[in-house]
C-alpha positions in Angstrom: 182.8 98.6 136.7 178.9 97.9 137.6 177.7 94.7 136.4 174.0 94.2 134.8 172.4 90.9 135.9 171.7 88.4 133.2 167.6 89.1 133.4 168.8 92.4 132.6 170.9 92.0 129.6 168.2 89.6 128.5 165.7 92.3 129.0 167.7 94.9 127.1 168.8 92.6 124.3 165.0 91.7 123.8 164.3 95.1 123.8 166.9 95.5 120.9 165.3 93.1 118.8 161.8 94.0 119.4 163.0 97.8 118.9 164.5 96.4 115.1 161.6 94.3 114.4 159.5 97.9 114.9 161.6 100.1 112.8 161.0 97.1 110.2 157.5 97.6 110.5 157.9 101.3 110.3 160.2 101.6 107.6 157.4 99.6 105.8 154.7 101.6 106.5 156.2 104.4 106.0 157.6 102.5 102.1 153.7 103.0 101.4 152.9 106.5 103.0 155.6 107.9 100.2 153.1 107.3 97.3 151.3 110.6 99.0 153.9 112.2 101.3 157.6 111.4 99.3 159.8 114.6 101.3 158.1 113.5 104.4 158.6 110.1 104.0 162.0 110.0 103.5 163.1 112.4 106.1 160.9 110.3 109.0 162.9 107.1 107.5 166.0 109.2 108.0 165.1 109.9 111.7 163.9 106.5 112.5 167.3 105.0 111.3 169.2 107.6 112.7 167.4 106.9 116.0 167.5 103.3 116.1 171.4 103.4 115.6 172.1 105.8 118.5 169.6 103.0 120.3 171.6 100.3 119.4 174.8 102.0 120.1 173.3 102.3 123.7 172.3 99.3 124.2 175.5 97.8 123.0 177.3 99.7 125.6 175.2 98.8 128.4 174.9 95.1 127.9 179.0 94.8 127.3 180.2 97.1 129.8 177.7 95.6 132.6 180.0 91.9 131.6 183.1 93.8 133.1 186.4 95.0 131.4 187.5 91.8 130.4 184.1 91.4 128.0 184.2 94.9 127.1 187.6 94.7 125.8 187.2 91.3 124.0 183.9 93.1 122.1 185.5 96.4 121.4 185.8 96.3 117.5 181.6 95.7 117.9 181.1 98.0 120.1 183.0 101.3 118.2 181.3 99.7 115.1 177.8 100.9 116.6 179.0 103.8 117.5 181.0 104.8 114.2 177.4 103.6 112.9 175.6 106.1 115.3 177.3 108.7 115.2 177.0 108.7 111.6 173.4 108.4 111.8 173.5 111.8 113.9 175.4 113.4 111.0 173.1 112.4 108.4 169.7 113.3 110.3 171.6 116.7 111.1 173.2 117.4 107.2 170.5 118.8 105.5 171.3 117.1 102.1 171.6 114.1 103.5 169.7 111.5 100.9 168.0 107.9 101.8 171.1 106.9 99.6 173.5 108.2 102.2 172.2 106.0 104.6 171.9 103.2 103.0 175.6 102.9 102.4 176.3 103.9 106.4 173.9 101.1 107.1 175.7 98.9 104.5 178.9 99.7 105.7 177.4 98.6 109.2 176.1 95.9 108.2 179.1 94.7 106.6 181.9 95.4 109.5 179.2 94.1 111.9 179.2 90.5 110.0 183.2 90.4 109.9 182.7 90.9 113.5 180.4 88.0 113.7 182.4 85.8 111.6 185.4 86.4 113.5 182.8 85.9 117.4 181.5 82.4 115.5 185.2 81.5 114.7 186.5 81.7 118.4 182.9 80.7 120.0 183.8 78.0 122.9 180.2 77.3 123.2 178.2 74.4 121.8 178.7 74.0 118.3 175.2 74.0 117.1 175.7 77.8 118.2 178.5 78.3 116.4 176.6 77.4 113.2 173.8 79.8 113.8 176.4 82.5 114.4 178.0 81.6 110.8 174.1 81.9 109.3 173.6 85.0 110.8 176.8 86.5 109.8 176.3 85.5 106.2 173.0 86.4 105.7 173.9 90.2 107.6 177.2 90.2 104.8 174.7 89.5 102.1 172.2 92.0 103.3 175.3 94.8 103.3 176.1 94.1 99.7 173.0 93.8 98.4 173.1 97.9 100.4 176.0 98.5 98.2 174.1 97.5 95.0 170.8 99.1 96.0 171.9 102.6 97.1 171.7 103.8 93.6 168.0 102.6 93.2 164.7 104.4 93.8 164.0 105.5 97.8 161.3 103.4 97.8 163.4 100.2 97.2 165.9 101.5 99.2 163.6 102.0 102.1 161.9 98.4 101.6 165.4 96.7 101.4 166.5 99.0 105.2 163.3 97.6 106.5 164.1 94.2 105.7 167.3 94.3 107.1 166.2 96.0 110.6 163.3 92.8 110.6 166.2 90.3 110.0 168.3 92.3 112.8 165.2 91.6 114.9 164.9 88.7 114.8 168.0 87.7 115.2 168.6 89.3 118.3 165.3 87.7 119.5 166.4 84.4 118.2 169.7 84.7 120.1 167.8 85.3 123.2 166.1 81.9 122.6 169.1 80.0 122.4 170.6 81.6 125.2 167.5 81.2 127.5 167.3 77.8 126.0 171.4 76.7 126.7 170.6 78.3 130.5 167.4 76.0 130.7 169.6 72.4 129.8 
């Protein structure tokens, strides 16, 4: 199995969170294009969440499987989460009565699984144990984030939209954030 330097996973897992912190941005903008273009606005949020999963799903891969087969199989459960998630995504985008609705319960379903999968990664984390605690944040505010998804889905698109958005700047910044802390830990 090939094995991806740590500059490059760093590289791709900034890329990740800048890529998150972008659909954000989008998914805002495109929150306040609706008012004149509503079918349009919700079919390009569609395709930009559909997209960024398949890009996370990609990215996962490449970071975990460029650790060897020991790290692969230790992050397995993550890894067929994103691309359960993305393949979804590809469903949705192709089903042509797909709703924003739809995929605000795939992403909340995501974002749910993918914070049990944090929990359980913060719960057998051998690192230092100021990590650890940032790991339990993160994975609490991601599990509040899916059910606040849960409750949402129902509401208008444009709420729906604002909440995906806020989610996907939270996912950004996180995986920028974890970058820190690992560039920091490398640095001491």
């Amino acid at each position: 199995m090939a094995h991806v330097k740590e500059t490059t996973r760093a590289k791709l897992m900034m890329l990740h969170g800048f890529s998150m912190s972008m659909l954000g941005m989008l998914l805002l903008y495109v929150r306040e294009t609706m008012a004149y273009f509503y079918a349009f606005g919700c079919a390009l949020a569609m395709l930009l969440i559909a997209a960024s999963l398949i890009l996370i799903a990609a990215l996962d891969w490449i970071c975990v499987v460029g650790q060897g087969a020991e790290q692969a199989s230790k992050l397995r459960g993550v890894l067929f989460i994103s691309v359960g998630a993305a393949a979804g995504g590809v469903v949705l985008a192709l089903y042509p009565g797909a709703t924003i609705r739809m995929f605000c319960y795939l992403i909340a379903f995501y974002a749910l699984l993918l914070s049990f999968a944090k929990f359980n990664l913060a719960r057998y984390w051998s690192g230092p144990e100021r990590a650890r605690i940032v790991m339990y944040v993160f994975a609490a505010i991601a599990l509040l984030f899916g059910m606040l998804m849960l409750v949402m889905a129902g509401w208008d698109p444009r709420s729906v939209i604002t909440l995906l958005a806020f989610y996907s700047l939270f996912m950004g910044a996180q995986m920028l954030l974890t970058i820190f802390y690992l560039h920091e830990g490398l640095d001491s």
